[in-house]
N, C-alpha and C positions, 0 to 999 in steps of 0.2 A: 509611727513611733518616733519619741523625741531622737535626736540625735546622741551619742554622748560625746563627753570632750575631755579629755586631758591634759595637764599641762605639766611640762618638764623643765626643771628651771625656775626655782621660789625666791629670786631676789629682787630687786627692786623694782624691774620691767614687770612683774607679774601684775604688779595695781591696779594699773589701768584695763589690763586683759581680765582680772576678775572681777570688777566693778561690771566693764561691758557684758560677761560673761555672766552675771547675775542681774543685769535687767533683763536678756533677752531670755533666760531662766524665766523668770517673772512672768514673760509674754508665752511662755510656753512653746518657745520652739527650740530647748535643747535642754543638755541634766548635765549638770556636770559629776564626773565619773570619779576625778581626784587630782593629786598631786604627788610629784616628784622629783627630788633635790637629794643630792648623794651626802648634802649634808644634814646629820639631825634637826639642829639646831633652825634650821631655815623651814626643815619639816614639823614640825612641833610650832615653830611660830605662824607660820600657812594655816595649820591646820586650828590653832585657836581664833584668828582672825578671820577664816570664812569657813567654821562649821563644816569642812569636806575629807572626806577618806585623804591618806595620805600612805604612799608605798614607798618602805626602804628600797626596793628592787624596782628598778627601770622594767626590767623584764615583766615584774608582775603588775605593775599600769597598765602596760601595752596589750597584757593576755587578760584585762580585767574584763568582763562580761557587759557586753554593747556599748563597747568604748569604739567609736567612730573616728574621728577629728581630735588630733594631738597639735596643742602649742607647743613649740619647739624655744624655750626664750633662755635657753644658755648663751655661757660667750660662744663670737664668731667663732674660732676654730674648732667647736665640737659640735656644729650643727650639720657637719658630712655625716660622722659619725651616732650620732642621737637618732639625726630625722630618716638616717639608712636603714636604723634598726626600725623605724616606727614604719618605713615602707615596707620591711620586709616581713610586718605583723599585718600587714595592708590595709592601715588608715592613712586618712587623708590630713594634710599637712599646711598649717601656716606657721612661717618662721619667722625669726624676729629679723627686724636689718642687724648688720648686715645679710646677705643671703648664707656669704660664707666668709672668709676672709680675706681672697683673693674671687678675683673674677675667674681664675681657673677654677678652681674650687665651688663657687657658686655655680657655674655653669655645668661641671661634673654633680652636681647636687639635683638641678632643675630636671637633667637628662634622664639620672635613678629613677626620679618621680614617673616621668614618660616611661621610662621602661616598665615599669612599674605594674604602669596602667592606676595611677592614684593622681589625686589632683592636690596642687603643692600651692600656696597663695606666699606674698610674703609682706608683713606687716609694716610698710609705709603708709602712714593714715594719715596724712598730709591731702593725699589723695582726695581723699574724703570728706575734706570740712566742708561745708557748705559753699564759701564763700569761693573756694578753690574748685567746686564743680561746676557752679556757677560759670568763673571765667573761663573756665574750659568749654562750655557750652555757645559761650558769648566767641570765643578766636574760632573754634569749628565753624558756626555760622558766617563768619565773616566779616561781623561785624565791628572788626579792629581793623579789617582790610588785611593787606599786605606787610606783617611783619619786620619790621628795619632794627631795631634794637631791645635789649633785654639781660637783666641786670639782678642777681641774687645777692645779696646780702644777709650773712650771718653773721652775727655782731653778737653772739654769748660772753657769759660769766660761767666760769667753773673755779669754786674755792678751793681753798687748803684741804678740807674734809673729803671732800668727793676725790680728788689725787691722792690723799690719803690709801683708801682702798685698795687691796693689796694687788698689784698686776696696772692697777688701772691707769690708764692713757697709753701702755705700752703695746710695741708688737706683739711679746708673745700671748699677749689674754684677750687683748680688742684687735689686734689685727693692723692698727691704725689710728691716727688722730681724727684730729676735729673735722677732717672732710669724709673718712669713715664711719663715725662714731655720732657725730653730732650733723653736719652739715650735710650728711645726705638726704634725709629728709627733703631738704629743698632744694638739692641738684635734682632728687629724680620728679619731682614735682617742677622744675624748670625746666628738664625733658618732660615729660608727660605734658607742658604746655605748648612747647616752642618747637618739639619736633628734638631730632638728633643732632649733634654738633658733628662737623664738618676737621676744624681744625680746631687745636685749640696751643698755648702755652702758657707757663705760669708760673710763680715761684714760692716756695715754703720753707717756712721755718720752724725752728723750735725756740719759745721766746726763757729766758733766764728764771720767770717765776714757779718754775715747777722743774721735779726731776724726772721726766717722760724724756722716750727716744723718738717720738714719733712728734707729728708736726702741731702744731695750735694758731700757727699765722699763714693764712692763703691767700694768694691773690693770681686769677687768673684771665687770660682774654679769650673769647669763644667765638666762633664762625662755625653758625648751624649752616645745616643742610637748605632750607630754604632764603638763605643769601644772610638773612640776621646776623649780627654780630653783635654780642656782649661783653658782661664784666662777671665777675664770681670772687665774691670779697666776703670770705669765712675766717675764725676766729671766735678764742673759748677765752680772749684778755681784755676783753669792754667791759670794764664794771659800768655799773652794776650789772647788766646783762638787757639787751631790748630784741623789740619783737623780731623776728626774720622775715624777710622782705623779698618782695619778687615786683620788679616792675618791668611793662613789654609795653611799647611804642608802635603803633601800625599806620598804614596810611589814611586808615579813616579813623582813629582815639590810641587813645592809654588806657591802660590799667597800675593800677597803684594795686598791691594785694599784700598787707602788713599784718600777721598771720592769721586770723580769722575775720579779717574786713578788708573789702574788697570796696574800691574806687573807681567809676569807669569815668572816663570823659570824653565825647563823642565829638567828632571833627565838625557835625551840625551846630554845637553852641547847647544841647539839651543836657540837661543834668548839672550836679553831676551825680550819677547813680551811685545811693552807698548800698552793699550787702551787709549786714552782720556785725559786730560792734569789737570794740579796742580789745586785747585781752590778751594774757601768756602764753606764751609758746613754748615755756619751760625752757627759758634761756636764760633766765638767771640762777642763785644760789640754789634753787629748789630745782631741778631738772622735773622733778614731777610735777610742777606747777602747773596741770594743763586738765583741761576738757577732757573726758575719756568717751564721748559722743563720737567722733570719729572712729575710734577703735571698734566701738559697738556697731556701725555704720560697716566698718571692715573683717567683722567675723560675720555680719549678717550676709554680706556681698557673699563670702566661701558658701554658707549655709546653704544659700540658693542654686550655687553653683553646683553643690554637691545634689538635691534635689531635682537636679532638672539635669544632672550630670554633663554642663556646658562648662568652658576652663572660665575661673573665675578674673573679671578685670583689672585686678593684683595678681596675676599670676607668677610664677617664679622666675621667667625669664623675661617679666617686662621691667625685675629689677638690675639687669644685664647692663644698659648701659648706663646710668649711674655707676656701678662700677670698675667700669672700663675707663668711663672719662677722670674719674678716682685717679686711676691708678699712670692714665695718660700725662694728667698735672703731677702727679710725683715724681712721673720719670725723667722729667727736666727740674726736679730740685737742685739748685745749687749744692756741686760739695767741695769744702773746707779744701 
């Protein structure tokens, strides 16, 4: 029997999780169950847009008949409380990044799940691109050698319209700025490549073109665990807004990886290898400007996971440190 899925949370993140969510529909290996948002208006708009049931009551989603797997894609600070209740209806759970809004908080979230006995994924599909499995397969092998340096760059636009939105850029709805909100993505995709950081320090700001409390200029220095040392240069004031970038140096090649194309170039002289082609990362005016292939790519990963009941390779605590190295660079913010 298919799976069912439901999703909590109808605004703007839902896009991409129902597109994926309606091809792997298509392929026949899930149904979607419904939808739910505490507000009408988001429920009534969901529900003309993909043709799906839609529940004023959280509670009667949860107790909807062979509803399995709940998306969890509120803001961060209601994702204790949402994804708590959907454990304690006993489905299984992916939540949107952040995990939660704090690394305590995330990590008090991960543990419910284990107590639980429910498996909990969490939605960084960066993970997932091709181009980006790719180089993870090519550093495991070895064949970049021995790792020396490594450098993310997030170079976003976010307009007047999008800080418009009520709460939005601030602590108490996102939790966090641009190394939260936007540029985790590619922190925990530069963990997920490079391994853990070791040390790190770094300095943020908040730039004069918008009224948020939280930061939108980052810049910091990394010393991973395997001797590597990098750079981490995030930011939502680059107009117009370009791709996010990952480059690592080893002893035998580079990689260049500029969000869905990957560059290899070999200490041999061969190549240079390209994966995958130029394209958005939704870091300009449009944040949804992007592929929803990975996402699809990332609810299929749970699917199987739940299936063969093995923790899925997004699991909810391999989004841990990403969050921790978060919150390590804010705590050396300069203050006034």
């Amino acid at each position: 029997m298919r799976p069912g899925v439901g999703v909590i949370g109808l605004g703007m993140a839902s896009t991409p999780h129902m597109l994926a969510l309606r091809d792997l529909e298509a392929q026949g290996r899930l149904r979607v169950v419904g939808g739910h948002a505490p507000s009408a208006e988001r429920r009534d708009a969901f529900a003309r847009r993909w043709s799906v049931p839609v529940f004023a009551d959280q509670a009667e989603l949860l107790a909807a008949p062979g509803l399995d797997l709940v998306l969890v894609l509120t803001p961060p600070w209601t994702h204790l409380p949402v994804a708590g209740a959907a454990l304690e209806a006993g489905k299984h759970l992916i939540v949107e990044k952040p995990l939660e809004a704090t690394a305590a908080r995330a990590e008090a979230l991960a543990e419910a799940a284990e107590r639980a006995g429910r498996l909990m994924a969490v939605c960084l599909q960066h993970r997932f691109r091709p181009a980006a499995q790719h180089l993870k397969s090519v550093i495991d092998s070895g064949a970049l050698g021995t790792p020396l340096s490594a450098s993310a760059s997030i170079r976003w636009w976010r307009d007047e319209a999008y800080f418009a939105q009520p709460g939005r850029g601030t602590k108490a709805r996102d939790g966090g700025g641009v190394l939260l909100t936007q540029a985790i993505h590619s922190i925990d995709l530069l963990l997920h490549l490079m391994g853990p950081v070791r040390e790190v320090t770094g300095f943020a700001t908040t730039s004069p073109l918008r009224r948020i409390d939280t930061e939108d200029v980052v810049a910091a220095a990394l010393r991973f665990e395997n001797g590597a040392i990098g750079v981490l240069d995030a930011t939502t004031v680059a107009r117009p807004g370009f791709p996010e970038r990952i480059e690592i140096a080893g002893t035998r090649g580079s990689a260049v990886l500029s969000a869905h194309r990957l560059e290899l170039h070999r200490a041999d002289g061969s190549g240079p290898e390209i994966i995958g082609e130029e394209g958005s990362g939704g870091g300009g005016v449009d944040p949804m400007a992007f592929d929803h292939g990975p996402h699809r790519a990332m609810i299929a990963a749970m699917l199987d996971a739940i299936a063969t009941g093995r923790a899925p390779p997004h699991a909810a605590r391999t989004a841990l440190p990403a969050q921790r190295l978060i919150e390590a660079i804010l705590a050396r913010r300069p203050h006034p």
